[in-house]
C-alpha positions as CSV (number, residue, x, y, z in Angstrom):
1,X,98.6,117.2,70.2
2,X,96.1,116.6,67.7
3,X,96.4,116.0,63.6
4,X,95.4,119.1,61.4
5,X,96.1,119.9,58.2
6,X,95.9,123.9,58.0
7,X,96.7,125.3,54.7
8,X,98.3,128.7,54.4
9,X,98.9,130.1,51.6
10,X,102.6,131.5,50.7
11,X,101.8,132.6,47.1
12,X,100.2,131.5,44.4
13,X,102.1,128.3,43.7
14,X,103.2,127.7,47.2
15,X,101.0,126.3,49.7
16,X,102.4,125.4,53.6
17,X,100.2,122.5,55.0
18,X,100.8,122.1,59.5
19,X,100.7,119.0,59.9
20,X,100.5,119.0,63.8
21,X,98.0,121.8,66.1
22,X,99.6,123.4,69.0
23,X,98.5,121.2,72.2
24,X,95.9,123.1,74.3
25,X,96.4,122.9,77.8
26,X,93.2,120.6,79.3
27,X,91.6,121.8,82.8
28,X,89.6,118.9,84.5
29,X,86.5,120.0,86.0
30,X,86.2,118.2,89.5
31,X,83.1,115.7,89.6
32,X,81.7,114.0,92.6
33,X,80.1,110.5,92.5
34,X,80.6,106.7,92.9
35,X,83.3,106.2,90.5
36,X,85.0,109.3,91.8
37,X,85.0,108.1,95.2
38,X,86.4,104.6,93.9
39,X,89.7,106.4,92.3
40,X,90.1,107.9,95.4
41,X,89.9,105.0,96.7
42,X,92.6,103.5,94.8
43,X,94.6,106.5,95.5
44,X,94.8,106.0,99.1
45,X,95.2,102.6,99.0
46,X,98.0,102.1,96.2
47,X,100.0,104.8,98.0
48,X,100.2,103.5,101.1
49,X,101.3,100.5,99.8
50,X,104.1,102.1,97.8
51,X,105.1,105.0,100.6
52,X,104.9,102.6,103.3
53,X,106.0,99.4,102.0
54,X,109.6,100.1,102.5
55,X,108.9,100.8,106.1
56,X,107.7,97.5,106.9
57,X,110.6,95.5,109.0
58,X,110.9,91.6,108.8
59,X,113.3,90.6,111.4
60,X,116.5,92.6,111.5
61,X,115.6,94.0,107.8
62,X,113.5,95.8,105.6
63,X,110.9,93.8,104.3
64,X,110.9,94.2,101.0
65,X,114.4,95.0,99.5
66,X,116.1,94.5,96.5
67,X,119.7,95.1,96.8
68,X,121.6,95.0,94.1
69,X,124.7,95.5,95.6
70,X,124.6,92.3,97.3
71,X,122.9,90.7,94.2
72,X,120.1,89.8,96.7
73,X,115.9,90.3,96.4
74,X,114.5,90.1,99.9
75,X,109.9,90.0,100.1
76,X,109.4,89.2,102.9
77,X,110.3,85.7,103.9
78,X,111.7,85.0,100.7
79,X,115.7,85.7,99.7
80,X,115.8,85.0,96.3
81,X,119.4,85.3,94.1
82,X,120.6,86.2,90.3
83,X,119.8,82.5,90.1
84,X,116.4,82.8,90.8
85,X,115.5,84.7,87.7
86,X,113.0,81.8,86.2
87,X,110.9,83.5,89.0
88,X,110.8,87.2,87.8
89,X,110.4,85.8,84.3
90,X,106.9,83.7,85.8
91,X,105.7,86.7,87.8
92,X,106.2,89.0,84.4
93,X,104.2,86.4,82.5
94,X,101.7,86.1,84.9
95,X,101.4,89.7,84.4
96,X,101.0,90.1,80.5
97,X,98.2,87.2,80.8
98,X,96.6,89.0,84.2
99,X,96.5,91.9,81.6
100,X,95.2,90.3,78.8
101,X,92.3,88.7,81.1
102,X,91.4,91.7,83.0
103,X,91.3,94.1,79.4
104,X,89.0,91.4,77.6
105,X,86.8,91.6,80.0
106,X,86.5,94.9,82.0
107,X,88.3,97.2,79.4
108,X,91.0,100.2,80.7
109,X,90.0,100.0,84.4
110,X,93.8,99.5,85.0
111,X,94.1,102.6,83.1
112,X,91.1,105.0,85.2
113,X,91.8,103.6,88.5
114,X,95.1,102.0,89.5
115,X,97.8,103.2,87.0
116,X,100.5,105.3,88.3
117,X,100.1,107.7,85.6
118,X,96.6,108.4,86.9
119,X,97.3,108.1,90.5
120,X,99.9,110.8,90.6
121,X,97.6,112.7,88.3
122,X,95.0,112.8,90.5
123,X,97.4,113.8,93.3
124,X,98.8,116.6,91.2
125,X,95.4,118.0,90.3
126,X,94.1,118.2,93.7
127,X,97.3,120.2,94.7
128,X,96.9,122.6,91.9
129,X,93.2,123.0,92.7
130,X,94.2,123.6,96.4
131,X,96.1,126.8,95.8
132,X,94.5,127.8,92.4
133,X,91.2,126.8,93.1
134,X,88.4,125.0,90.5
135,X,88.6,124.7,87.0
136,X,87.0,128.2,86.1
137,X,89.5,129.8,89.4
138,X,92.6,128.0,87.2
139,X,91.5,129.7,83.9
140,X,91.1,132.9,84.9
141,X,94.6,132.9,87.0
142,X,96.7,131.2,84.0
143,X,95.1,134.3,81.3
144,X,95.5,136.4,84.0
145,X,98.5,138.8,84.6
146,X,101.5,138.2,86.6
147,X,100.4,139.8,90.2
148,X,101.6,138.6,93.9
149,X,98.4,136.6,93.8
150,X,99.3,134.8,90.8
151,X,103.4,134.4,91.7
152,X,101.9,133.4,95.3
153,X,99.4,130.9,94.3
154,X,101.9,129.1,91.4
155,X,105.0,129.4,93.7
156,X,102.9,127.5,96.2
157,X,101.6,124.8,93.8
158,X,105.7,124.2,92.3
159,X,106.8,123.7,95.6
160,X,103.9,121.2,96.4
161,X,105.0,119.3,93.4
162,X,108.0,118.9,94.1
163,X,108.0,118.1,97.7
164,X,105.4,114.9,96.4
165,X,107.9,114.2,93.4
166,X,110.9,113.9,95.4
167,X,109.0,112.2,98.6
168,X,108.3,109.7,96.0
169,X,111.6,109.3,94.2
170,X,113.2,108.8,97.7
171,X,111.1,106.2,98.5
172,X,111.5,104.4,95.0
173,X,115.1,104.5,95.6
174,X,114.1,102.9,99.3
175,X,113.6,99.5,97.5
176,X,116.7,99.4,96.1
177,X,119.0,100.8,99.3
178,X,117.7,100.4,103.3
179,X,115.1,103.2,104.0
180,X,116.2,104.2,107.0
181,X,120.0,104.1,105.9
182,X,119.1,106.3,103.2
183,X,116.8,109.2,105.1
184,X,119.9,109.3,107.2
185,X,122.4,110.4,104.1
186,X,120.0,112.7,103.3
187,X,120.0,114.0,106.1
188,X,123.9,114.6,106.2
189,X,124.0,115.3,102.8
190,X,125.8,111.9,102.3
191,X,124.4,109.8,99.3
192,X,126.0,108.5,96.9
193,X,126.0,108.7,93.1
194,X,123.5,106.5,92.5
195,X,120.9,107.1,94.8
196,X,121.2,110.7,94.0
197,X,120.5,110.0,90.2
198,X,117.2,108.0,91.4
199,X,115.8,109.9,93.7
200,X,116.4,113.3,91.3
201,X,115.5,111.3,88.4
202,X,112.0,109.3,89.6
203,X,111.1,112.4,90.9
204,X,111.7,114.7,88.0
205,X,109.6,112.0,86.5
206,X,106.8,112.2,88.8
207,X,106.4,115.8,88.2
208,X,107.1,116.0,84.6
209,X,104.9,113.3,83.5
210,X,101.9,114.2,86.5
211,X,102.3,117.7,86.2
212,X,102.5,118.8,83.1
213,X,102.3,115.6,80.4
214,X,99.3,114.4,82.2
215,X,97.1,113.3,78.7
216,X,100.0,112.9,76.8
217,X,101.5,110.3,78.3
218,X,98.0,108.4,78.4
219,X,97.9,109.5,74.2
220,X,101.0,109.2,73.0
221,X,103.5,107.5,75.2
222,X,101.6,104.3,76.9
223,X,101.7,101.7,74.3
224,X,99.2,100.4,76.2
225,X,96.7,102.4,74.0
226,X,97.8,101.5,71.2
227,X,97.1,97.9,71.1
228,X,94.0,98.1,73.3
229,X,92.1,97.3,70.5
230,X,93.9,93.6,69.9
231,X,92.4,93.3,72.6
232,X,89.0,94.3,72.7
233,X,86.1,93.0,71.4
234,X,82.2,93.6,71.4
235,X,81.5,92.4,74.5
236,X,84.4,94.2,76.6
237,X,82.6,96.6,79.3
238,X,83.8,100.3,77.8
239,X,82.7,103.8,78.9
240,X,79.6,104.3,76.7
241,X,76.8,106.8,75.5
242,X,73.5,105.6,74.6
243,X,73.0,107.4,71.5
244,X,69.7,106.2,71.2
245,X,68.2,107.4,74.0
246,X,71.0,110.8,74.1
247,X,70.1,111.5,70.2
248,X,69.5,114.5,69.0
249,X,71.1,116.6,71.6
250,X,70.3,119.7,72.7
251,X,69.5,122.9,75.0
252,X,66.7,123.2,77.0
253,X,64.7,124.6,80.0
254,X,64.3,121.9,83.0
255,X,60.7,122.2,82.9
256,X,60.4,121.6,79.1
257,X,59.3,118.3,77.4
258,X,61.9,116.8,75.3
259,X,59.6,114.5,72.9
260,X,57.7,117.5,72.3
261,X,61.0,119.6,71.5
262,X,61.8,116.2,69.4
263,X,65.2,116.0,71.6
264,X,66.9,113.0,73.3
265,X,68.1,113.1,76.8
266,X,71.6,114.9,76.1
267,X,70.9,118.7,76.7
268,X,74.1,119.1,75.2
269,X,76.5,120.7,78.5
270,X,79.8,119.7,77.4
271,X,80.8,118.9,81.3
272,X,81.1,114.8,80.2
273,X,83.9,116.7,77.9
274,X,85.1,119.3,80.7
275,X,85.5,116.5,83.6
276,X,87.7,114.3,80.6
277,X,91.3,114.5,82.1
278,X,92.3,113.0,78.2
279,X,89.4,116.2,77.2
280,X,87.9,113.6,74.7
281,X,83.9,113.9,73.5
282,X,82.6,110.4,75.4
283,X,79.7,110.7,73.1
284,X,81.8,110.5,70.1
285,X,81.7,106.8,70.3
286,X,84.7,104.4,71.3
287,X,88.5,106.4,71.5
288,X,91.8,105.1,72.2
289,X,92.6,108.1,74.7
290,X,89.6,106.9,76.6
291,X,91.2,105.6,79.8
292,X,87.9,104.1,81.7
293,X,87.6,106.6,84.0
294,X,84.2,107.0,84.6
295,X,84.4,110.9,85.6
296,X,81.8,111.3,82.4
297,X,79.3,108.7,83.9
298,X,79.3,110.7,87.2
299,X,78.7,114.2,85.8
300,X,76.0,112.7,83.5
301,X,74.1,111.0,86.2
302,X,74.4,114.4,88.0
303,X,72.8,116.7,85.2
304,X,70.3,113.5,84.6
305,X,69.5,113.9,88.5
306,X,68.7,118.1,87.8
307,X,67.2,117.4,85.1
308,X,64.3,114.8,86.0
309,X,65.6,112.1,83.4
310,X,66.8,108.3,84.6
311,X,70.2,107.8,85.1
312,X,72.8,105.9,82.6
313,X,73.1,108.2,79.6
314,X,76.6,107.4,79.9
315,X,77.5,104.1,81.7
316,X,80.0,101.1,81.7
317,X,78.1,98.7,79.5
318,X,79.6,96.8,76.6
319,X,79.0,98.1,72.8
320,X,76.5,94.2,71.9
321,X,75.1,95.2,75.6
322,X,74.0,98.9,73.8
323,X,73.1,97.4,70.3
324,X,70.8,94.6,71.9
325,X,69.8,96.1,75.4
326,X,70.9,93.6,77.2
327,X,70.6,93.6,80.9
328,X,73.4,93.4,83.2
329,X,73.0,90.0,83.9
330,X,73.2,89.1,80.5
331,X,76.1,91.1,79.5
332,X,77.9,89.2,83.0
333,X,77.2,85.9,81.4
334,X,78.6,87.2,78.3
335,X,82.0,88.1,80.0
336,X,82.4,84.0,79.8
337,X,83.4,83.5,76.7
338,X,85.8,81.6,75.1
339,X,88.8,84.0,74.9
340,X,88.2,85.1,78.5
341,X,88.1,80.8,79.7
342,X,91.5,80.4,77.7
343,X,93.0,83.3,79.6
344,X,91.9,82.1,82.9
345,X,93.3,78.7,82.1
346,X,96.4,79.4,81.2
347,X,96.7,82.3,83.6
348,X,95.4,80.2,86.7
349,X,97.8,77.4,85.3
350,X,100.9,79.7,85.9
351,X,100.1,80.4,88.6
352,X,99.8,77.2,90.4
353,X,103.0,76.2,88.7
354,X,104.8,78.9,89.8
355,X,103.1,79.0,93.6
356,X,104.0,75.2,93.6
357,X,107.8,75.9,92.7
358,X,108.4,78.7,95.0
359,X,106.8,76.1,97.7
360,X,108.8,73.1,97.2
361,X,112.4,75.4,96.6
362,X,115.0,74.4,98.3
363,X,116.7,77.7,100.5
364,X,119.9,75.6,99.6
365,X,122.1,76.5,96.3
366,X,125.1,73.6,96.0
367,X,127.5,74.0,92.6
368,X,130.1,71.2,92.7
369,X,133.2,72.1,90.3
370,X,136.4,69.9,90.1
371,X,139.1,71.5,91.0
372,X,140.9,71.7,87.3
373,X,144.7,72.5,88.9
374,X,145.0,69.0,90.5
375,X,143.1,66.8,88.8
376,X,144.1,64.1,90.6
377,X,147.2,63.2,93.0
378,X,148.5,60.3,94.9
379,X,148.8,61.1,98.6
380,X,150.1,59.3,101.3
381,X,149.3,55.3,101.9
382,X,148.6,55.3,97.7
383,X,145.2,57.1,98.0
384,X,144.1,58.6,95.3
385,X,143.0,62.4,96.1
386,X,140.5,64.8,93.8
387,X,139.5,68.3,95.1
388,X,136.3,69.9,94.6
389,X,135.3,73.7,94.7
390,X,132.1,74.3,96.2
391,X,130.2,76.9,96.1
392,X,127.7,77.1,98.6
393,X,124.7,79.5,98.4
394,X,122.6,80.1,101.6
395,X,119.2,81.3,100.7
396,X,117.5,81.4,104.3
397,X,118.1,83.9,107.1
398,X,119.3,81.4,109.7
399,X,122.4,79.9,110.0
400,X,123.5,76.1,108.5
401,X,125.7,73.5,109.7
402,X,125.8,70.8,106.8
403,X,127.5,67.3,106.8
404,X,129.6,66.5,103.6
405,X,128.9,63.0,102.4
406,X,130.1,61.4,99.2
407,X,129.4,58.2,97.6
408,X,129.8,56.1,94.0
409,X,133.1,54.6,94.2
410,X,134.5,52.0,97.1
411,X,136.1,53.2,100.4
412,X,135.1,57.1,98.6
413,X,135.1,59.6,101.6
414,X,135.7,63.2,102.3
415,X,139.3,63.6,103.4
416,X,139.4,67.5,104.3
417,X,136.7,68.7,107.0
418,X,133.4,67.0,106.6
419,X,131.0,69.7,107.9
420,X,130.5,73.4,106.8
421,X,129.0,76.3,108.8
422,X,127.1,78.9,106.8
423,X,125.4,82.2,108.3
424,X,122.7,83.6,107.1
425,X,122.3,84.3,103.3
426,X,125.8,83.9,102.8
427,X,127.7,82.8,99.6
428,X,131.0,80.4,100.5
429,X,133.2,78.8,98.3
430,X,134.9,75.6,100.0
431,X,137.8,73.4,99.0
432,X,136.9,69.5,99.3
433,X,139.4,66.9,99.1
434,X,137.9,63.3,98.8
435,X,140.0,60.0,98.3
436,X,139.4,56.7,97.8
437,X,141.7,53.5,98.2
438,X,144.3,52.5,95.9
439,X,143.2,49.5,93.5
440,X,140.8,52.0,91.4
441,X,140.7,51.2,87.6
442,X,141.3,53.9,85.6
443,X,139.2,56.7,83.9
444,X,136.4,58.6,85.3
445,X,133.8,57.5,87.3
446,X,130.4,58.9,88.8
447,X,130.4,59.6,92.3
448,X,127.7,61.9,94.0
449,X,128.2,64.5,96.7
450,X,124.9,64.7,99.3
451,X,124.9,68.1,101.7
452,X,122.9,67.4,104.8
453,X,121.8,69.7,107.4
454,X,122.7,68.8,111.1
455,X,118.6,68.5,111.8
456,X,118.2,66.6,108.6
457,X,115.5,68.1,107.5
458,X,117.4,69.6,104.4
459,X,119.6,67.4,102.1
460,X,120.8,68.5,98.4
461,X,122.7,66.1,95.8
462,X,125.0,66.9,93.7
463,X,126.5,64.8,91.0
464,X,130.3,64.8,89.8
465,X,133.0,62.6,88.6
466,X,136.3,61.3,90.4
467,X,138.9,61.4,87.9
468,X,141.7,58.0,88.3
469,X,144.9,58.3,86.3
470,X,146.6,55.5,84.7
């Protein structure tokens, strides 16, 4: 949608002012070239990551599964629990920084290369153009009239679209329940409630939001555009048009001279605006529905290439690299600056800090709580018996044997079994009774609970307090 105020007049006192235009519908004209080639290569390479991630086996399970059920995250090697949230909080700042970095210096290339929104896009568009043809073949069939050709051609694109949008909301809701477990419901028509809502519901989002929001999503729904500019500044590499050399536009014959016509380079073709999947003007200057693609570079260079002139009319450059004609070594050097260094810092700070944690983790979760229905008893030969609940959290996929040991008060030792078996990722709650001798004084005192593996090359500590009544 686009802003317009368009007066009509009701009477002679009455005016009615529309505020907003009717959207018109944008058809991308396919371009060939180097950045082209580069979204498809992001294409391919970000879908097979996401289609056949899931696939991936790490032992006896999927590789990368986050099942909520079990209140269990597995990448990989690494089983991280609810507990473990200080790490999803780290890789989501890592994130917003990466951001910030990457925009400050190279601009919406997240946006015109990587982002689902474009990805699936691209997808969509190359289906439609497969059974409706090009741009112009699209045109003609949409202000055409419904005929078998038409029905034939859109029938085929719908289903299309909806085989890729439900493909990929079954395979989104293959992170969160076993792949293979889940093609096998769907194959006997046995999922449940919630798997049915995802996969129904990412889908219907994939085709919605490829198919027919396209732009508008980009426009009006990413905040991402929105506060681009916070975080932009003059020597950010943008999609631009050299107005000076471009400047004044205009129609011409190949053969003819353009100094002598008094034209710049622009002949004025519109396909830099027909090749725009947001259907912006490029040589309008900086927009926030701009996304980075570059599909207006490579239909430039290709009309430069017909027409005899250098290359570059419309480039990545940076807008100080434009006003100063700076060379690309210079604007590189440029891209070190002090906002850019700060980022980096910090960002590569978080990192380390949060590469060092995950490495020194402990796959061993202990939680000590005294057992607050018998604080404390006398038991046979005057002991004096406190027991502990302990929950036990295995965060490794192979099984534990761990001795018991407690120390802080004389003649202290476990009373009930001394060793605990857990299996693999398991979550056990265990009753410990510990006494010490009689002759304690009274109060409560700090004793400290120590969790060894049989091989000893694991040991966690606990602290706790033994409780001695009067």
């Amino acid at each position: 949608m686009s802003t317009s105020a368009q007066p009509k007049v009701l009477s002679d006192e009455e005016v009615e002012i529309s505020l907003y235009a009717a959207r018109k519908k944008i058809y991308p004209r396919a371009v060939n070239g180097v950045f082209a080639r580069w979204r498809w290569v992001f294409v391919w390479l970000t879908q097979l990551v996401f289609y056949g991630l899931p696939w991936l086996t790490w032992g006896q399970r999927q590789a990368v599964l986050f099942d909520l059920e079990a209140r269990r995250f597995y990448i990989f090697g690494l089983v991280l629990y609810p507990q473990d949230f200080i790490y999803l909080t780290g890789i989501l700042v890592v994130s917003a920084l990466a951001l910030f970095l990457f925009t400050a210096i190279a601009g919406r290339l997240w946006c015109g290369y990587a982002c689902p929104q474009t990805v699936y896009t691209e997808i969509y568009l190359w289906l439609e153009k497969l059974f409706e043809g090009d741009r112009s073949a699209r045109m003609r069939l949409d202000q055409g009239p419904w005929d078998a050709n038409k029905i034939l051609r859109k029938t085929g694109r719908q289903i299309a679209w909806i085989a890729v949008g439900l493909w990929t909301g079954f395979t989104f809701a293959g992170y969160f329940t076993p792949i293979r477990e889940l093609g096998q419901a769907v194959l006997t028509w046995d999922l449940g409630p919630w798997q049915t809502f995802w996969i129904f519901f990412y889908g219907f989002a994939t085709y919605g939001n490829a198919g027919y929001m396209r732009e508008q999503v980009c426009k009006y729904m990413c905040p991402y555009a929105r506060f681009q500019s916070a975080m932009f500044d003059k020597d950010t590499m943008i999609v631009t048009y050299d107005a000076q050399r471009g400047e004044p536009r205009g129609a011409r014959k190949r053969s003819a001279d353009p100094k002598a016509l008094g034209l710049g380079d622009c002949i004025d073709c519109t396909l830099c605006v027909q090749v725009c999947p947001t259907g912006i003007d490029i040589r309008n200057g900086l927009q926030y529905e701009c996304i980075g693609c570059g599909a207006c570079a490579d239909v430039c260079d290709e009309v430069m290439d017909k027409m005899g002139y250098p290359r570059g009319l419309v480039k990545y450059s940076t807008q100080n690299g434009m006003a100063h004609g700076w060379t690309r070594a210079q604007m590189i050097r440029r891209a070190f600056r002090p906002r850019v260094l700060v980022y980096s810092a910090i960002l590569l700070t978080i990192v380390a800090a949060l590469g060092v944690s995950l490495w020194l983790r402990v796959p061993l979760k202990v939680d000590v709580i005294r057992d607050r229905g018998a604080l404390a008893r006398l038991v046979e030969m005057g002991r004096i018996e406190n027991v502990y609940r302990i929950q036990f959290m295995n965060a490794a996929e192979q099984e534990r044997t761990l001795q018991i040991q407690v120390e802080g008060l004389p003649g202290i030792q476990v009373a009930s079994e001394p060793t605990v078996h857990l299996l693999p990722t398991e979550v056990r709650s265990v009753a410990v009774r510990v006494q010490v001798p009689p002759g304690q004084p009274s109060g409560t005192h700090p004793i400290t609970f120590t969790f060894r593996s049989a091989d000893g090359a694991l040991a966690v500590t606990e602290k706790t307090t033994f409780l001695v009544p009067r």
